[in-house]
C-alpha positions, 0 to 999 in steps of 0.5 A: 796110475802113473799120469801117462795112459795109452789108450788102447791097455789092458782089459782090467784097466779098460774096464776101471776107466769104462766105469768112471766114464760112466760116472762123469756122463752124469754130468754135462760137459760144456765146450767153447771154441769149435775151430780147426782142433776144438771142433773135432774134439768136441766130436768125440766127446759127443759121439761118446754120449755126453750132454755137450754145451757149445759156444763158439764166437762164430756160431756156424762153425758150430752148426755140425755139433749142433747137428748131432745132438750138441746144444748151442749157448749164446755165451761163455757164461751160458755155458759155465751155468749148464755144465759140471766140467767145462772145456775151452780151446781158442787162439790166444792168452788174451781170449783164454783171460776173457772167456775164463777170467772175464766178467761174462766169463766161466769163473764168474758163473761156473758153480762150486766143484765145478773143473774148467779145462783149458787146451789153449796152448797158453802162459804158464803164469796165466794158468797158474792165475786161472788155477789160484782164482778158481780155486778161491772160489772153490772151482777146480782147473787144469791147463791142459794143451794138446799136440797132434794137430788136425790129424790128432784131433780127428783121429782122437790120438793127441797128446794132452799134457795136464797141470792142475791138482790130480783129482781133478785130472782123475775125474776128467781123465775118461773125457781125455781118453776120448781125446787122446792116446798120450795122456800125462799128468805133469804136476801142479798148475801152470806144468802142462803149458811148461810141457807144451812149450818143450814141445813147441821148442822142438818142433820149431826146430824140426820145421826148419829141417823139414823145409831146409831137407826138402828144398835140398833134394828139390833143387837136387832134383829128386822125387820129393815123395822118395825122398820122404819115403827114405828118411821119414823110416830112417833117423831123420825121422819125425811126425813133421817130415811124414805129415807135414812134409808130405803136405808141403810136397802136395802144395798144402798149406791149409792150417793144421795150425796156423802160423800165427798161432806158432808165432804167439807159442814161440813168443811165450816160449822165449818169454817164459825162458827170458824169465828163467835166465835161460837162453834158446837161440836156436828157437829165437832164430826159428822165431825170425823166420816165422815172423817173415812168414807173417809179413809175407801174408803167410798168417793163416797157413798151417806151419808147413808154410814156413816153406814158403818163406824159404822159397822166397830167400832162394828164389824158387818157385812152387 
């Protein structure tokens, strides 16, 4: 294969991926971090009919897993003792170097030819660290972020981008499947989150179009669903004008992602290309007006808050 897999493809290959997804449930898949994204996901990896071990550092949002058959661990490293390939998916690089790196993390408990996957929008450095340490201690890991949001989580049609040795991404690649329809391998460690953060460059850009393009035609006076309507078929279009605009028109600011987690990829983005001589002023500008949103309390809203902030430097109200 050549590393980008759709999922719905043709019945030779259905039948290949069906018989490797019956070799990796042999094997028990441990799952820490059940929030807005994480917990979806683990649903179809469940659902599936593989032994799932939850961890979650507020075990009630764990209770519906638990429910339909996963089994709940008080740890992280619980976790890595009872598993073959262990997910995690949390906030920040901080929680991803605890859970992964710490003393009662997975690596200092996983077993040999055990695969850590980590969907963390995350550091490229620390993923290249996780890999190098893991691998000393013959344990295997790939970086593997997501995108899609709430809505891709839910429907199982993320896109996964994957860093880490191949055959470790071949044998996971069945439990991705379950996950997303846009699945690609992008190289060695550390080359999933370079992809994520392409990714997250580009939608810091789009947002500030979606909430500019919207407050134009509210203080013009059109139907902001027509207006969608229109150019969300045309050349403007984008997943964030159709989903997220729609959101905004609605007065839904609920997180598909947080802002907060926004502002942390952004941070790493303008990091990383600090690193590389590379300028981004586009995205350090966006990176401005996320970090208004953050100190007019707008942390917990999911992206679309943005224009919110927007709102406030115009004086228009809801």
């Amino acid at each position: 294969m050549d590393g980008s897999t759709p999922k719905n493809h043709d019945i030779v290959v259905d039948e290949l991926i069906e018989g490797r997804r019956d070799e990796v449930k042999k094997e028990s898949v441990g799952w820490i971090g059940t929030g807005v994204m994480g917990n979806a996901m683990c649903a179809h990896v469940l659902e599936a009919g593989y032994d799932v071990h939850v961890y979650n550092r507020t075990r009630l949002k764990t209770a519906e897993l638990c429910d339909n058959g996963a089994c709940w661990c008080d740890s992280p490293q619980e976790v890595a003792r009872k598993s073959d390939i262990v997910f995690s998916i949390v906030g920040f690089p901080e929680d991803v170097e605890n859970i992964i790196l710490g003393e009662a993390g997975i690596l200092a408990h996983a077993r040999e030819g055990t695969v850590i996957v980590d969907m963390t929008t995350s550091q490229p450095t620390l993923a290249r660290k996780i890999y190098a340490q893991a691998k000393a201690g013959g344990i295997n890991a790939l970086d593997a972020p997501v995108s899609g949001g709430d809505i891709g989580a839910r429907q199982g049609t993320l896109a996964i981008m994957v860093g880490g040795d191949k055959q470790s991404y071949d044998r996971v690649l069945p439990l991705f499947m379950l996950m997303g329809e846009n699945i690609a391998y992008m190289g060695e460690a550390g080359k999933g989150q370079h992809t994520k953060m392409s990714n997250q460059i580009l939608i810091a850009s789009t947002m500030i179009g979606v909430v500019e393009s919207l407050l134009y035609a509210c203080k013009a006076g059109l139907d902001l669903d027509q207006v969608i309507d229109v150019i969300g078929k045309g050349a403007a279009s984008s997943w964030s004008i159709n989903n997220l605009g729609r959101r905004i028109v609605q007065g839904n600011f609920d997180p598909g992602f947080f802002i907060k987690h926004f502002i942390k990829d952004m941070g790493i983005a303008l990091e990383e290309a600090k690193h590389m001589k590379l300028a981004l002023p586009g995205l350090s500008m966006v990176h401005q007006f996320y970090l208004a949103a953050s100190a007019l309390g707008y942390d917990d809203l999911g992206t679309q808050g943005l224009y919110k902030v927007f709102q406030h430097m115009n004086d228009i109200s809801a």
